[in-house]
NUDRENSE-255643 format. One record per residue: residue in three letters; z, y negated, x negated of N, C-alpha, C in turn. Coordinates in steps of 0.001 Angstrom, whole numbers, plus 500000, padded with zeros to 6 digits. Atoms other than C-alpha are relative to their C-alpha. Example, Ala and Ser with C-alpha at 12.3 -4.5 7.8 and 13.67 -1.06 7.14 Angstrom:
2
   rest     n_zz     n_yy     n_xx    ca_zz    ca_yy    ca_xx     c_zz     c_yy     c_xx
    ALA   500000   501190   499110   507800   504500   487700   500000   498800   499100
    SER   499940   501190   500820   507140   501060   486330   500730   498910   500770
END
This chain:
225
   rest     n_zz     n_yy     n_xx    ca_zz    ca_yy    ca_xx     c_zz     c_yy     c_xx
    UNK   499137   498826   499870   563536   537868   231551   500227   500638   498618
    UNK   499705   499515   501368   565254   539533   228524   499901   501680   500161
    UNK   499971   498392   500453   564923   543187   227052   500780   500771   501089
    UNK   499774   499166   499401   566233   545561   229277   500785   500761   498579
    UNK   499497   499134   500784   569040   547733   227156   499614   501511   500191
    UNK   500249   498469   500761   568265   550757   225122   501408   500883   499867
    UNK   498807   499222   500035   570184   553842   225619   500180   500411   498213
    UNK   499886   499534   501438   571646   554839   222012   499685   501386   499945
    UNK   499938   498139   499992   570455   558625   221804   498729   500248   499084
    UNK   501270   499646   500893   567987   560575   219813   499298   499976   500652
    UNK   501485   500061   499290   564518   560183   220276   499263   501221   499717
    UNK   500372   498417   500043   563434   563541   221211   498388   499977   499449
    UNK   501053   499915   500287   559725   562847   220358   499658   499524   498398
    UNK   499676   500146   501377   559164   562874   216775   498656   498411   499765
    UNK   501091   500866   500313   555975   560381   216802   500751   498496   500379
    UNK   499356   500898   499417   558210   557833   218541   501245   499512   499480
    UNK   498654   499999   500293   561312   558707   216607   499563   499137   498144
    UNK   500559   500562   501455   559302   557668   213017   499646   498775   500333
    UNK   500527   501281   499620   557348   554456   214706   501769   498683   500427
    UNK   498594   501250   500039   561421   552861   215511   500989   499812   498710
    UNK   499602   499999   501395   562854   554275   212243   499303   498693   499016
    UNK   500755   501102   500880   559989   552030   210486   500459   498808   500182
    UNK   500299   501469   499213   560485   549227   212859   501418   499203   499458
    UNK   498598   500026   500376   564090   549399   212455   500498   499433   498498
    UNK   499333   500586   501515   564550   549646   208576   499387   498980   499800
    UNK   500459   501133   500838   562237   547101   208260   500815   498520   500453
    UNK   499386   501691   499774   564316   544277   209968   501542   499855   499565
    UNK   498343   499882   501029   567684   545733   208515   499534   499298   498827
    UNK   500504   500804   502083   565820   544928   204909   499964   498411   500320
    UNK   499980   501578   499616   564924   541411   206370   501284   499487   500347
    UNK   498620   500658   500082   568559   540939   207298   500952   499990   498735
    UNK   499082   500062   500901   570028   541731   204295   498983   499165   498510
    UNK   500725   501095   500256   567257   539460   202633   501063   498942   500057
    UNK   499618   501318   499210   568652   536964   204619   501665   499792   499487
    UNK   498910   499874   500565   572301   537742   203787   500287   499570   498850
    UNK   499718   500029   501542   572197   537854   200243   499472   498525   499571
    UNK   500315   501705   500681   570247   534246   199853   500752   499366   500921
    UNK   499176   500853   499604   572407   532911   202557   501575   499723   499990
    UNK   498815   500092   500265   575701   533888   201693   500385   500600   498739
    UNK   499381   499183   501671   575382   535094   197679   500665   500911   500123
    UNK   498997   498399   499581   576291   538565   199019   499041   500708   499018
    UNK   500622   499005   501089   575772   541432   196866   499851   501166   501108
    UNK   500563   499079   498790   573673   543770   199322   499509   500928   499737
    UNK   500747   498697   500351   572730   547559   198640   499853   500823   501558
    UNK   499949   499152   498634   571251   549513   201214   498968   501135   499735
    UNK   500897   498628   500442   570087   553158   201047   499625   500960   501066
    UNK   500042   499497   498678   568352   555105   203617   499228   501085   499880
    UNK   500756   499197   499635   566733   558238   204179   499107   500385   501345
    UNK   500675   499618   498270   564443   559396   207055   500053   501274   500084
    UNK   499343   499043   499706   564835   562319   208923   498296   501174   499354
    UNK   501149   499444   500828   561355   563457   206912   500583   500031   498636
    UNK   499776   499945   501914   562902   562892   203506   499846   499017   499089
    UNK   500363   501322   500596   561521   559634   202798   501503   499233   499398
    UNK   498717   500506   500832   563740   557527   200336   499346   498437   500023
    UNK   499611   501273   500270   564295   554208   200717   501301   498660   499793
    UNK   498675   500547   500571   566191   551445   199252   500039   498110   500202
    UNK   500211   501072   500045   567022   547692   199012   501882   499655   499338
    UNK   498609   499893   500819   569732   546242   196437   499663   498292   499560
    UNK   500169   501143   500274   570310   542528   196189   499599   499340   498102
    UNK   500490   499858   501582   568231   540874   192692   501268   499794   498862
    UNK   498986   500082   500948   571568   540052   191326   500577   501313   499376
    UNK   499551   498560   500504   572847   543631   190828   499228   501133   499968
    UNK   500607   498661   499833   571606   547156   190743   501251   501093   500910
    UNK   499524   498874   498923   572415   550190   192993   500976   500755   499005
    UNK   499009   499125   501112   574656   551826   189764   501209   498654   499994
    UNK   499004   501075   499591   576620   548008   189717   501040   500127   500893
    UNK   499090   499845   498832   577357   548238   193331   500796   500970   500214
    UNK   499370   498949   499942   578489   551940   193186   501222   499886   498915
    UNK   498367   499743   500783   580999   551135   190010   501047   498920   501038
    UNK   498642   500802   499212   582589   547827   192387   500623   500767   501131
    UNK   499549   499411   499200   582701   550039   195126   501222   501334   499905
    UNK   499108   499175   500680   584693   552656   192841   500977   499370   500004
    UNK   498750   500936   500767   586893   550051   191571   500551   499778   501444
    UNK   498835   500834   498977   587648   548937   195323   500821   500798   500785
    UNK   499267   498861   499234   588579   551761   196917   500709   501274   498974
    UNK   499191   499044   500579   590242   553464   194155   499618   501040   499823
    UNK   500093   498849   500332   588820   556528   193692   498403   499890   499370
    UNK   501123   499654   500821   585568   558314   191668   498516   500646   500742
    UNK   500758   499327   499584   582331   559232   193279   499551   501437   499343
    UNK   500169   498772   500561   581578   561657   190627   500893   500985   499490
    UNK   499206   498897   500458   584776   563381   190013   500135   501442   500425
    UNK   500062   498446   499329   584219   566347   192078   498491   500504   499136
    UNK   501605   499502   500429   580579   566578   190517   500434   500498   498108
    UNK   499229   499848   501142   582651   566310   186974   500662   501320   499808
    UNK   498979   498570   500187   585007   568761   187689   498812   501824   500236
    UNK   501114   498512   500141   582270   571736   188637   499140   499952   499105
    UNK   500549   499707   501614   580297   571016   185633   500832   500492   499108
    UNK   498780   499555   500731   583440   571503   183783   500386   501084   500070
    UNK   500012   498921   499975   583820   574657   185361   498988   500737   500029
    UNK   501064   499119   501044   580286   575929   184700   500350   499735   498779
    UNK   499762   500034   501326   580870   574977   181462   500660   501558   499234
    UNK   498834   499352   500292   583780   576708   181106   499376   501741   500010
    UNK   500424   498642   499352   582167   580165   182835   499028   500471   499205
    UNK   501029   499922   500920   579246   579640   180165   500259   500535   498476
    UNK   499530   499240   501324   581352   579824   177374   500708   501061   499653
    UNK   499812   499406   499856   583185   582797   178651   498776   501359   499848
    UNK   501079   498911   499900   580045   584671   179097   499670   500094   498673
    UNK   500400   499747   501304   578557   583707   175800   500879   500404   498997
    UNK   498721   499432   500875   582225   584701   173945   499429   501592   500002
    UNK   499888   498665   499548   581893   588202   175845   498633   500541   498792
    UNK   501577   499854   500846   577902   588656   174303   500542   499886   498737
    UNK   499492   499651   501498   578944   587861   170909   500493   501062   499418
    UNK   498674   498624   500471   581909   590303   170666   498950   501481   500343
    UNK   500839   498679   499443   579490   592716   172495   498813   500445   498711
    UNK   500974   500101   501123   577005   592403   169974   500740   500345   498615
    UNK   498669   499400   501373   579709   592757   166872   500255   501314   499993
    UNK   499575   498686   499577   580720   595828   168555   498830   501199   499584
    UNK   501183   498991   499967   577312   597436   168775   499579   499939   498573
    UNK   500436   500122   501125   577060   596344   165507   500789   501158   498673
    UNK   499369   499405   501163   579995   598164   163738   500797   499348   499545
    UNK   499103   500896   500409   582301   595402   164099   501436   499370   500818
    UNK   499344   500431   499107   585401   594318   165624   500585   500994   500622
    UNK   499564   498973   499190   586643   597758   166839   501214   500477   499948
    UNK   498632   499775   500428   590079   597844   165579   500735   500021   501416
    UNK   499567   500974   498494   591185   596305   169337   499484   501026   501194
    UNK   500146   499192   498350   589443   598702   171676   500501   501738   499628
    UNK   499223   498816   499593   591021   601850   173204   498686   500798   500160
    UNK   501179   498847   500327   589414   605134   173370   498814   500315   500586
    UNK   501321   500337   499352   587586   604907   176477   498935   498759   499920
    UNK   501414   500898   500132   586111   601720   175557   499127   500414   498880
    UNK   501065   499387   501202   584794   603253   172331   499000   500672   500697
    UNK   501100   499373   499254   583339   605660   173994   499772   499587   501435
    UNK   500641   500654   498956   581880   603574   176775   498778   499313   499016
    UNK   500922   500833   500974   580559   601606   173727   499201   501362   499495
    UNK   500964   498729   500194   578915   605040   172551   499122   500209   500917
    UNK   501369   499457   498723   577248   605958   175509   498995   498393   500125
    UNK   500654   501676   499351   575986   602133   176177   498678   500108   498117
    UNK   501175   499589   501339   574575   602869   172062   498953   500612   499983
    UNK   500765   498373   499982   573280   605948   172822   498477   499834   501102
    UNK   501039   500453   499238   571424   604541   175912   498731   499048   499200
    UNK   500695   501562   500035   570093   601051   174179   499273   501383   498833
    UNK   501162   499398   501168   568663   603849   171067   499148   500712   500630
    UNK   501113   499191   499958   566878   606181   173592   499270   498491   500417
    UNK   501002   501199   499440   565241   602976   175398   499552   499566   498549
    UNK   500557   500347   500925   564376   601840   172537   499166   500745   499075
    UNK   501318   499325   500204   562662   604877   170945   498691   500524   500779
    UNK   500843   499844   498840   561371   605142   174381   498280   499334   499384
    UNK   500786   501330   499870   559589   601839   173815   499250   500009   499098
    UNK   500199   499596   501199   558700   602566   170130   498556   501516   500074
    UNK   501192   499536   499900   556685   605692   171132   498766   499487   500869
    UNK   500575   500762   499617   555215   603511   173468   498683   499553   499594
    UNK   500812   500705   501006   553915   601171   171130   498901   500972   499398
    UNK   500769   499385   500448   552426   604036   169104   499267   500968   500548
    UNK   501260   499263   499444   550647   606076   171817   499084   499126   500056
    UNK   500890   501141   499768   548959   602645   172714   499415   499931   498844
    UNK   500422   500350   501536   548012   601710   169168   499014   501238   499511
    UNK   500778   498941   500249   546721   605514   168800   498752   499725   500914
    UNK   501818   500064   499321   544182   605140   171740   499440   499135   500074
    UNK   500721   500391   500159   543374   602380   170781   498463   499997   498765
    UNK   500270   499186   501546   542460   603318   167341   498844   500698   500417
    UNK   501266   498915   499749   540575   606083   168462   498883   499470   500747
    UNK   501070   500790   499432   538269   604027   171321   499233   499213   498968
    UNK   500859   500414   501269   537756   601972   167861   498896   500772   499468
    UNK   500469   499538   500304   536713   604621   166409   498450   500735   500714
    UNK   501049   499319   499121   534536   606659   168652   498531   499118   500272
    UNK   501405   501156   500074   532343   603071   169385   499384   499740   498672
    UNK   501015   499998   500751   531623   603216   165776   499477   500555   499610
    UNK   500921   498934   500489   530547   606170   165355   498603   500034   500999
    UNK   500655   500005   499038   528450   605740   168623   498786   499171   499245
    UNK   500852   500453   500245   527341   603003   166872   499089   499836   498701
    UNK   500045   499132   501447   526891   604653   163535   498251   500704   500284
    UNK   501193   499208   499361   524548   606922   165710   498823   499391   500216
    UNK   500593   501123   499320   522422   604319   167642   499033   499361   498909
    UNK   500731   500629   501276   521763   602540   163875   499028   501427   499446
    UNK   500689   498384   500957   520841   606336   162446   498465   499904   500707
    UNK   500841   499395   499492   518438   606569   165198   498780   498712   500136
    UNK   500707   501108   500096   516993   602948   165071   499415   500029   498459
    UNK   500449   500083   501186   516413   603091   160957   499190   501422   500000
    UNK   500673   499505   500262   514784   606490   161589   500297   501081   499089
    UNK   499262   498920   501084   516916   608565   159303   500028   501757   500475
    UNK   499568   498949   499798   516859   612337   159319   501064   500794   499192
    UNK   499458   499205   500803   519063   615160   158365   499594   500672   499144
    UNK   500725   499270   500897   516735   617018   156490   499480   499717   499114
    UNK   500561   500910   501053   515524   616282   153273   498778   500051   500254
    UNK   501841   500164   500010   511863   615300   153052   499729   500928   498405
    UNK   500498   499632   500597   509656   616708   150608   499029   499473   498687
    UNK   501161   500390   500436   507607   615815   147871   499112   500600   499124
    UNK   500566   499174   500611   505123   617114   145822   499291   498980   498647
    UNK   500412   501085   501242   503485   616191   142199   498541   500998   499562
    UNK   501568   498860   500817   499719   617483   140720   500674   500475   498914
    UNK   500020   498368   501273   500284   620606   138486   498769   499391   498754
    UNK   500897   500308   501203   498567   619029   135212   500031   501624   499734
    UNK   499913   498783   500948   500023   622470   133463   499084   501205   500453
    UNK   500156   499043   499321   497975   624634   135794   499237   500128   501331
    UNK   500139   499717   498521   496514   625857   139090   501107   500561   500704
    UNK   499238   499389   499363   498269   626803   141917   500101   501339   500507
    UNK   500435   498491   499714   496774   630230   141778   500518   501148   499437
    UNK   498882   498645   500422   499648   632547   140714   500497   499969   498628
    UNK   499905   500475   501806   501272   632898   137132   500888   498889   499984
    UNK   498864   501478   500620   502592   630346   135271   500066   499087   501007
    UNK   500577   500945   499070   500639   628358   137532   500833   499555   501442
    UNK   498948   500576   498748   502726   628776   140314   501275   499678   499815
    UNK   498545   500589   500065   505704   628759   138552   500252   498580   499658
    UNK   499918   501468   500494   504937   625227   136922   499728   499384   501175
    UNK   500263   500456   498510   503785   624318   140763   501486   499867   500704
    UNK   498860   499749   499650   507151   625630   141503   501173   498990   499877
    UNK   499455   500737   500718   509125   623787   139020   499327   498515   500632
    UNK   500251   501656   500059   507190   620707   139666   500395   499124   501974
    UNK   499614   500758   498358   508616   620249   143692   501355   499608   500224
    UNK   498906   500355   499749   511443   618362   144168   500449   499407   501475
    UNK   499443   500459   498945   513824   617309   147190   500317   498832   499973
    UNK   499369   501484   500018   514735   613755   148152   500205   499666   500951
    UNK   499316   500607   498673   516729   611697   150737   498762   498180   500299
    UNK   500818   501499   500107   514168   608327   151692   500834   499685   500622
    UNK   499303   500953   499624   516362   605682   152132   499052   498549   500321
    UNK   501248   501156   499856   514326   602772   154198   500020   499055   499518
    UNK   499608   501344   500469   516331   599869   152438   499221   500260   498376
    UNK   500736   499955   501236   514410   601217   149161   498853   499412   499903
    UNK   501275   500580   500075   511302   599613   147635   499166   501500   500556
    UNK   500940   498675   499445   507970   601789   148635   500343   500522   498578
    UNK   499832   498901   501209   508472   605023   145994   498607   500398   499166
    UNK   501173   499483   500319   504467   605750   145612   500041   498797   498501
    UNK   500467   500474   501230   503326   605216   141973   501018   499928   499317
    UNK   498972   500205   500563   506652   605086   140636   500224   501509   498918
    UNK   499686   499147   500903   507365   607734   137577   501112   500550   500423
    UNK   499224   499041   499536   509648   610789   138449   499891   500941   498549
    UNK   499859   498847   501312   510410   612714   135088   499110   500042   499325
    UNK   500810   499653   500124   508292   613379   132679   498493   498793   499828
    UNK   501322   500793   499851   504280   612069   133320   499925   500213   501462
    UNK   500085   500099   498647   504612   612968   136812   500245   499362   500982
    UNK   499863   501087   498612   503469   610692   139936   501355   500543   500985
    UNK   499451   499385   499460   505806   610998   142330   499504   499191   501473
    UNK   500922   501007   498173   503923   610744   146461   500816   501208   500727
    UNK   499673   499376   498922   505263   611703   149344   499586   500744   500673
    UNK   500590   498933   499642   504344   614909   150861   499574   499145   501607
END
């Protein structure tokens, strides 16, 4: 008994409708196999699926660009002349725009104004007048930003100005030192005034060598109170 005929209609079930698509292109390709070595036919065949899939088959004698120029040539007309002609008119719409920009730009520049009427001047004024506040807009911008940043700079190094002060140990106050009174006692008189005379102020800096034993004016030691 033979096949029973298939109605031609879509196959509403999509799992069913991909499994005959496959089945299908694949014995079209095998016929046009068959074609092309049995009758030196020049065979292109191009197919999509209703997923998107791209497939192709183009006899080894030619290519799929071949077949599309004989097929030009036979039927007289251009596949790409409509695709030609709307490039041609972007084109065209491109170099209109970029003309306009130029001249626009000349204009704003201080150039080219011989040609426009009064309201376009002043259209072109106000359109100036706009692009300079935006633009000093943008400008103070820049320099509030730049200020706080500046300052956050600042502030962390003084923080960390601080932080070091308080790690090396440094005070504000001067230290003290004192030296033995050869000239004297410290018991009033000269005595105290040469006691007097002989006390000086100093900043200790910790990156210094130690100061003890070191000469301070004079014959006088100089030790740290």
């Amino acid at each position: 008994m033979g096949r029973g005929k298939i109605e031609i209609k879509r196959i509403e079930n999509a799992t069913n409708r991909q499994v005959t698509y496959s089945k299908r292109r694949t014995g079209i390709m095998k016929k046009a196999r068959e074609l092309t070595v049995l009758c030196d036919a020049q065979v292109a065949i191009i197919m999509f699926s209703s997923t998107g899939k791209y497939h192709e088959f183009c006899s080894p004698s030619t290519d799929i660009k071949g077949i599309f120029d004989r097929y030009q040539q036979a039927i007289g007309t251009s596949l790409w002349i409509e695709q030609y002609e709307n490039m041609q008119r972007t084109l065209s719409h491109l170099k209109d725009i970029n003309r306009n920009l130029r001249t626009e730009i000349r204009q704003r520049m201080g150039e080219d104004l011989d040609g426009l009427e009064f309201d376009e001047l002043r259209g072109l004024e106000q359109n100036v007048d706009a692009a300079l506040k935006e633009v000093r807009h943008r400008k103070y911008h820049v320099i509030t930003t730049q200020t706080e940043t500046y300052k956050k700079k600042v502030k962390h190094s003084y923080e960390a100005y601080k932080t070091l002060q308080q790690e090396l140990g440094l005070r504000e106050e001067p230290a003290f030192g004192f030296v033995d009174n050869t000239g004297g006692g410290w018991d009033g008189g000269a005595g105290a005034g040469a006691a007097a005379a002989d006390m000086f102020a100093f900043r200790v800096v910790p990156s210094q060598p130690n100061l003890h034993g070191m000469a301070y004016g004079g014959n006088h030691d100089l030790r740290l109170g």
